[in-house]
VOTORKE-136800 format. One line per field, with one value per residue (C-alpha): x, y, z; residue number from 0; residue in three letters. Coordinates in pm, 1 decimal. Example, Ala and Ser with C-alpha at 12.3 -4.5 7.8 and 13.67 -1.06 7.14 Angstrom:
BEGIN
x	(1230.0, 1367.0);
y	(-450.0, -106.0);
z	(780.0, 714.0);
pos	(0, 1);
code	(ALA, SER);
//
This chain:
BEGIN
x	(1360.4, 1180.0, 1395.9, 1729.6, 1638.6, 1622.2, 1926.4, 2123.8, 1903.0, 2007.6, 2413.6, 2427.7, 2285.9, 2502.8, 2842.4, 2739.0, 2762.5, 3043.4, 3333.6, 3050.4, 3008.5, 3387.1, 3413.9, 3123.7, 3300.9, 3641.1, 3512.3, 3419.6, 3686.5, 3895.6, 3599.0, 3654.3, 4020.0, 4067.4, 4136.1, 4280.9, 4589.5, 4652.9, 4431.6, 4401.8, 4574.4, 4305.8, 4122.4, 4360.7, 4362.7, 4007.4, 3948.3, 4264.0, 4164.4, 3776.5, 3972.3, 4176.8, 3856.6, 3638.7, 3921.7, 3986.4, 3658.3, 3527.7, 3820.6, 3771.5, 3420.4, 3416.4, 3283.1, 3377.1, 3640.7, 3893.1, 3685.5, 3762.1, 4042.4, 4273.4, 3984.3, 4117.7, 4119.4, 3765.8, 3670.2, 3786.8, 3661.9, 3284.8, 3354.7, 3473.7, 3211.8, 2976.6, 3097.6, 3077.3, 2705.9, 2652.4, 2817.0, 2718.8, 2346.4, 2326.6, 2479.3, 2254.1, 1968.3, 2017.9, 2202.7, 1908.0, 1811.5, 2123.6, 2186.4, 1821.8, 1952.1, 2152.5, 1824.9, 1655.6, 1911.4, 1999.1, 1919.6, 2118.3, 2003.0, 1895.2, 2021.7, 2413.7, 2341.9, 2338.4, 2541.7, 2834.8, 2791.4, 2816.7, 3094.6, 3283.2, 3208.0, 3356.6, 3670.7, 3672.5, 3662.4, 3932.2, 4144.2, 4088.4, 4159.8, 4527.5, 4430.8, 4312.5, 4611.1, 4818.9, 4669.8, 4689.1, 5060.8, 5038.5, 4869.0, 5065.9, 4748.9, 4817.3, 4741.0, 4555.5, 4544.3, 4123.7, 4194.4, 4059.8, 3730.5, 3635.3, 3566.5, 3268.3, 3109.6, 3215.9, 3076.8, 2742.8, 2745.3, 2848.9, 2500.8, 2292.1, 2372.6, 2275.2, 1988.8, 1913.2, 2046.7, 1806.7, 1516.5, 1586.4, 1664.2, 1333.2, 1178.5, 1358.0, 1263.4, 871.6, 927.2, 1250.4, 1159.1, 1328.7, 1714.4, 1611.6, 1524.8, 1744.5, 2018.5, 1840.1, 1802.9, 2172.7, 2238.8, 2021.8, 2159.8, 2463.2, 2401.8, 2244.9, 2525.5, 2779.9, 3076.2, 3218.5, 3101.3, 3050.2, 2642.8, 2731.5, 2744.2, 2369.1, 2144.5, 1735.1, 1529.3, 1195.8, 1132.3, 1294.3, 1627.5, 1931.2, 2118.8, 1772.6, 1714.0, 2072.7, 2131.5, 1796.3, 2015.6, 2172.5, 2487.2, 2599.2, 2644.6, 2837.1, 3057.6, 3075.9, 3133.5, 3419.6, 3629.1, 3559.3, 3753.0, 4035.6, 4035.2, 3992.9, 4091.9, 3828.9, 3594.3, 3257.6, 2997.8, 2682.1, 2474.6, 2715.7, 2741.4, 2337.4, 2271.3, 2480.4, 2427.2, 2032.6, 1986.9, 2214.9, 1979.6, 1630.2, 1787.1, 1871.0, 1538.3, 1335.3, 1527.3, 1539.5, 1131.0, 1066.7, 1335.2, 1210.8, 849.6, 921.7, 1198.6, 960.7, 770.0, 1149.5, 1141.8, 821.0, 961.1, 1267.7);
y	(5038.6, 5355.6, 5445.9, 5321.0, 5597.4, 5870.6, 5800.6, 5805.2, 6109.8, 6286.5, 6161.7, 6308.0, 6614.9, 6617.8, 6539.2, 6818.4, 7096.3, 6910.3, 7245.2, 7470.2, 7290.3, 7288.2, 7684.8, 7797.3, 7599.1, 7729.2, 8104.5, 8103.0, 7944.8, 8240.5, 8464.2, 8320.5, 8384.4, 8709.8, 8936.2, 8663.6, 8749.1, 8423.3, 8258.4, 7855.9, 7850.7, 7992.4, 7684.9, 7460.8, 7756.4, 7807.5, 7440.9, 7427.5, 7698.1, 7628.2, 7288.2, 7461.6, 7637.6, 7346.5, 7144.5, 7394.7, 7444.7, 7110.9, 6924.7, 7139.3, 6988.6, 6644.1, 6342.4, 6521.3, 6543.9, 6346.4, 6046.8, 6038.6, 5885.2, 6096.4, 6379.5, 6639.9, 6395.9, 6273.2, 6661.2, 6768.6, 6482.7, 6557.0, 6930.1, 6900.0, 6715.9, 6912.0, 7203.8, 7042.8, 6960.7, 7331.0, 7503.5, 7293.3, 7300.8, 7702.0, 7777.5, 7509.1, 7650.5, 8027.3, 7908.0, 7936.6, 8261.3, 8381.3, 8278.5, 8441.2, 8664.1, 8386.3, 8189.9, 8421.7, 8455.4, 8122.2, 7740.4, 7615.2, 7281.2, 7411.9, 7167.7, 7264.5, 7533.0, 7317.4, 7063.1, 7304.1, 7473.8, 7139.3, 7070.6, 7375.7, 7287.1, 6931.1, 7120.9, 7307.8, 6998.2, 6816.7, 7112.9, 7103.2, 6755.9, 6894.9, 7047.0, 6701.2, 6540.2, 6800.6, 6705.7, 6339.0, 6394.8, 6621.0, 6395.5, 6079.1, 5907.1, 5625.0, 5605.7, 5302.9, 5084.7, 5160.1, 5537.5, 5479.6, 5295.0, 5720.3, 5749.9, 5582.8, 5811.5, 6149.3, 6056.0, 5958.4, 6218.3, 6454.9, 6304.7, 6364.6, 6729.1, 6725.9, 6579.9, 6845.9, 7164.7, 7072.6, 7023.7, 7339.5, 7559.4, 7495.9, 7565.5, 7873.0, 8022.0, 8025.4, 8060.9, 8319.3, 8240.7, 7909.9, 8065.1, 8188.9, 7874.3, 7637.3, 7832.2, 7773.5, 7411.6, 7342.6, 7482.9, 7277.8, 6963.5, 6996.6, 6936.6, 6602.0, 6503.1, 6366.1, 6652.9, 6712.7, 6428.3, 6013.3, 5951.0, 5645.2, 5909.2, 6051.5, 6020.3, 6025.1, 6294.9, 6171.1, 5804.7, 5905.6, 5746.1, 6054.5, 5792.2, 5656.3, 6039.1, 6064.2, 5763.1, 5870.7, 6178.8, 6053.6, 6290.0, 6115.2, 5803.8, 5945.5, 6120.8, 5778.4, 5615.1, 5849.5, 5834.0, 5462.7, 5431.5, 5707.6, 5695.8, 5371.7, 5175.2, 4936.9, 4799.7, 5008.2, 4761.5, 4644.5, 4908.2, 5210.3, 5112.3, 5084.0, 5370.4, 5601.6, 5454.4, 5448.7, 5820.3, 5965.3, 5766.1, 5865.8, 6224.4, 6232.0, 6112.0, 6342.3, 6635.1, 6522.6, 6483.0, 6811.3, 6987.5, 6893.5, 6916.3, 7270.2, 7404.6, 7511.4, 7764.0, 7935.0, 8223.3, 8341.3, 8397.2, 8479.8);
z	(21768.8, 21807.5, 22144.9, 21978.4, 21687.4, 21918.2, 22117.0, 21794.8, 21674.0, 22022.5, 22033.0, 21619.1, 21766.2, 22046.1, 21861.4, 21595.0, 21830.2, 22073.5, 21954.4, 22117.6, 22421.7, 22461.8, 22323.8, 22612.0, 22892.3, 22760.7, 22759.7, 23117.9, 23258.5, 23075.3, 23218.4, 23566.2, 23585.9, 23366.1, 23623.8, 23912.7, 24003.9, 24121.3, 23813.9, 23821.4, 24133.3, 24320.4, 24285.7, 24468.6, 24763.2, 24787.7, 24880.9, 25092.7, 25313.5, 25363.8, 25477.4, 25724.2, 25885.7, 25896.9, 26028.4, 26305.4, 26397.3, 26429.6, 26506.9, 26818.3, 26901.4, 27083.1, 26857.6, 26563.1, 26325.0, 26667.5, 26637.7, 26256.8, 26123.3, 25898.1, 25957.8, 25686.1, 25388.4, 25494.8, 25565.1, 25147.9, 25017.1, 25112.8, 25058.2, 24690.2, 24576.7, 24774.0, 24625.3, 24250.0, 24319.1, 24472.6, 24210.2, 23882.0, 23973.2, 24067.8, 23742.1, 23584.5, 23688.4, 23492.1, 23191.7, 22987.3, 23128.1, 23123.2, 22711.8, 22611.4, 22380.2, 22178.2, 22217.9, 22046.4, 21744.1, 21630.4, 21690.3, 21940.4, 22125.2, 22486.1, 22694.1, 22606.7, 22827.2, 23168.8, 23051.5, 23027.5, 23313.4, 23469.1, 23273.1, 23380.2, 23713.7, 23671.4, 23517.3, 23838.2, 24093.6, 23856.5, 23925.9, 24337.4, 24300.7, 24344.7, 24717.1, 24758.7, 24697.1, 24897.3, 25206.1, 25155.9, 25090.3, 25419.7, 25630.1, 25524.7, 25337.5, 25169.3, 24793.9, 24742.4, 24392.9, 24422.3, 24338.3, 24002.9, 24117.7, 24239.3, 23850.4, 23901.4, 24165.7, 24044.7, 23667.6, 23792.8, 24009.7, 23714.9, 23574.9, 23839.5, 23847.0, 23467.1, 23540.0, 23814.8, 23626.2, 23304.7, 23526.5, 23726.1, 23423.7, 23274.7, 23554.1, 23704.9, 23301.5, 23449.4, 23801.7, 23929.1, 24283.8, 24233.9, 24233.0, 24548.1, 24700.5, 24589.2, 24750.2, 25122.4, 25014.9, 24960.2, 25277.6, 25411.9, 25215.1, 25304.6, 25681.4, 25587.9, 25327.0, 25633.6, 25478.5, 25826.2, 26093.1, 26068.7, 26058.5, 26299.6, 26579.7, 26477.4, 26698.9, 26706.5, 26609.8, 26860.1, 26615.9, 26299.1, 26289.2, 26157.5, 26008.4, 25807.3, 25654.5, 25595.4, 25417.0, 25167.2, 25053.6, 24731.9, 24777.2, 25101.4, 24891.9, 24601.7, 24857.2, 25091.0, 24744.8, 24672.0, 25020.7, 25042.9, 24662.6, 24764.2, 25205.8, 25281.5, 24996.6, 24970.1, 24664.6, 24611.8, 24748.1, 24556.9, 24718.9, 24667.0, 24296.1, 24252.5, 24408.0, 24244.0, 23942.8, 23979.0, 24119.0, 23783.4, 23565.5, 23754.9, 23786.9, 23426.4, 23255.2, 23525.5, 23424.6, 23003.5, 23055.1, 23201.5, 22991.3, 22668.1, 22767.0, 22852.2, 22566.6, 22321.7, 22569.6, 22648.8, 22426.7, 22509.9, 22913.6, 22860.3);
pos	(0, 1, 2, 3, 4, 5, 6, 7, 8, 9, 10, 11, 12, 13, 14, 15, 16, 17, 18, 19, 20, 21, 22, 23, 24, 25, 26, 27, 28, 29, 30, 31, 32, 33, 34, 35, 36, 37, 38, 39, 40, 41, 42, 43, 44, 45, 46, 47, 48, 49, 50, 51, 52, 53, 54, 55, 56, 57, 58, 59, 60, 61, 62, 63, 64, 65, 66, 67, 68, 69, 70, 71, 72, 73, 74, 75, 76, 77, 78, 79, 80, 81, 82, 83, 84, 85, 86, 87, 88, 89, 90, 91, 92, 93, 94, 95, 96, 97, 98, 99, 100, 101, 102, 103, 104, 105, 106, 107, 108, 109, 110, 111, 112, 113, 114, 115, 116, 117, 118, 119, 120, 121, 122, 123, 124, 125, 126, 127, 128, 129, 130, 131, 132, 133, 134, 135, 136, 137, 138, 139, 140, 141, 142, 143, 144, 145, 146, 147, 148, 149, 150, 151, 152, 153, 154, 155, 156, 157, 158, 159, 160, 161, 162, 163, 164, 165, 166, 167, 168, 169, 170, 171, 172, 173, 174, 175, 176, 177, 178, 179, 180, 181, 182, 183, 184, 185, 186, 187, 188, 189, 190, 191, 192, 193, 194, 195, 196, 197, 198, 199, 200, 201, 202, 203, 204, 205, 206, 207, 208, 209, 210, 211, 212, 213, 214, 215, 216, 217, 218, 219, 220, 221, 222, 223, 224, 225, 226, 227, 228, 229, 230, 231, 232, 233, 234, 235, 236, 237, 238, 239, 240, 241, 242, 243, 244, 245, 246, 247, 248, 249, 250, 251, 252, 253, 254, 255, 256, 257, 258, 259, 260, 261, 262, 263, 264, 265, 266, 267, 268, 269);
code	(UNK, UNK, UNK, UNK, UNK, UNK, UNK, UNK, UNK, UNK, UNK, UNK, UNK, UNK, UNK, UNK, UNK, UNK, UNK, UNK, UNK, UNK, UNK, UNK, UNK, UNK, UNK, UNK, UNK, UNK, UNK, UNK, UNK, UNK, UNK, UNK, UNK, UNK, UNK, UNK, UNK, UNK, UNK, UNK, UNK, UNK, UNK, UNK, UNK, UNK, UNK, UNK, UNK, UNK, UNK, UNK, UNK, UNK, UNK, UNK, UNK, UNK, UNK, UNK, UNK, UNK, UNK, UNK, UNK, UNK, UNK, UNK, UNK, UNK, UNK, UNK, UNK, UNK, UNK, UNK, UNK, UNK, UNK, UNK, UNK, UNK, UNK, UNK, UNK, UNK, UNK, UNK, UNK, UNK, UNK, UNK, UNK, UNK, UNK, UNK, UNK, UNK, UNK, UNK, UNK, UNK, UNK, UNK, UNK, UNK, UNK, UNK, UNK, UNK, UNK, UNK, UNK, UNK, UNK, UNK, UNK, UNK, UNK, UNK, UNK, UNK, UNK, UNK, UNK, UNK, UNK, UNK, UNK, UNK, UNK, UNK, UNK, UNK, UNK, UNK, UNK, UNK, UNK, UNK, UNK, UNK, UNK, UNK, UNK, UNK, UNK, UNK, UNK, UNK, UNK, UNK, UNK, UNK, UNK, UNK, UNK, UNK, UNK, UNK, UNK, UNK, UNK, UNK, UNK, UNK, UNK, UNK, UNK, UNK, UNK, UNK, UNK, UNK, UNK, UNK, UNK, UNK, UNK, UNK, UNK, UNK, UNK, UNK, UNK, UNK, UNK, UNK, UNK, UNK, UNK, UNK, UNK, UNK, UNK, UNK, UNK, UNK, UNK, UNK, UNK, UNK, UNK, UNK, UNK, UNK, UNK, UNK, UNK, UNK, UNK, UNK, UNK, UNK, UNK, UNK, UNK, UNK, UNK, UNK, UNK, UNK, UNK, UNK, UNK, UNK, UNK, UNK, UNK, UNK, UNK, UNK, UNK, UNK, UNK, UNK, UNK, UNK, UNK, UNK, UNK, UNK, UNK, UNK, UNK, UNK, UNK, UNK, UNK, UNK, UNK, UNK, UNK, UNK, UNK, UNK, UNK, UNK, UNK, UNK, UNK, UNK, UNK, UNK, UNK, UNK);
//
């Protein structure tokens, strides 16, 4: 009884400041494309082009993007949500910094502060979504009735960057270094996140099995999830739905625990 109590204490809280969440992501999207010449459009191009490099390069490179079928639709797929991860946790991660002076003002529930960065982010993917569906039309990809089942993967992944950005914000307030770090670690991630090449073709790093570390990172399976819903066509199996589903809820309650363990000790680091 006690837990259902919270959650409605929390989704009150939530709903009562829902017209700020939607005026914060609203201002930076206006902030983002002030001075663009080419304004929302530059987020169907972006994607578009860093497809057209990656496609050129590796399509170059034997067992690569040739052995993949329909190689530039597989290519945006992992790069969009790549790029949703990469971008929603980054800005995550200094929101609270970032809004110390309102902080310090007035009351404003802490964790809006991650959750619309990573709901301007999600705004931002929707939007390349239309780069996405260029190429498909391009490359003669059929659109398959299981389109809609890709909800499932990019909400729960949508989670699990929520989950990340809270924990990360509280803990980039005590520790800077952390902005620093996390940007070598998403490089890093993305080499192991299967954006650009098939993990069947992985070999063996001495006994540890490339397709076994792979298939622990949680991104490869919302962006398997994703291309097996739009690509292929084909039902998200047991494991693809328990997965994704399971690492947005740990990711979630991790980052709610050390978020609200840490809130009250904000305004005496920022």
């Amino acid at each position: 009884m006690k837990s259902v109590g919270k959650l409605k204490l929390y989704w009150a809280d939530f709903w009562r400041y829902r017209y700020l969440l939607w005026n914060l992501v609203s201002r930076d999207f206006k902030l983002k494309y002030r001075r663009s010449v080419l304004g929302v459009v530059w987020s169907v191009l972006n994607p578009l082009l860093m497809c057209l490099v990656y496609w050129a390069v590796f399509t170059s490179l034997p067992g690569f993007g040739s052995n993949i079928p329909n190689f530039p639709v597989y290519l945006m797929i992992g790069q969009l949500l790549f790029t949703f991860f990469s971008e929603s946790t980054s800005a995550g991660m200094g929101s609270v910094i970032s809004a110390s002076a309102l902080l310090k003002k007035v009351y404003i529930p802490k964790y809006i502060f991650p959750m619309e960065k990573c709901c301007f982010a999600l705004v931002n993917c929707v939007f390349s979504f239309i780069a996405l569906v260029l190429v498909m039309l391009v490359t003669g990809s059929p659109l398959h009735a299981t389109v809609i089942l890709a909800v499932y993967p990019l909400l729960t992944l949508f989670v699990f960057c929520f989950g990340i950005a809270m924990a990360l914000s509280a803990m980039a307030v005590f520790f800077r270094d952390i902005m620093h770090l996390w940007s070598v670690f998403t490089t890093a991630l993305m080499y192991f996140s299967a954006i650009f090449y098939d993990p069947a073709m992985m070999g063996s790093v001495g006994s540890f099995s490339m397709q076994t570390i792979i298939g622990l990172n949680p991104l490869y399976w919302y962006i398997t999830a994703f291309r097996t819903a739009v690509l292929y066509g084909r039902l998200l199996s047991t494991n693809m739905v328990l997965v994704c589903g399971g690492c947005a809820l740990v990711s979630v309650l991790i980052g709610t625990l050390i978020f609200k363990k840490t809130q009250d000790k904000f305004v005496l680091h920022i």
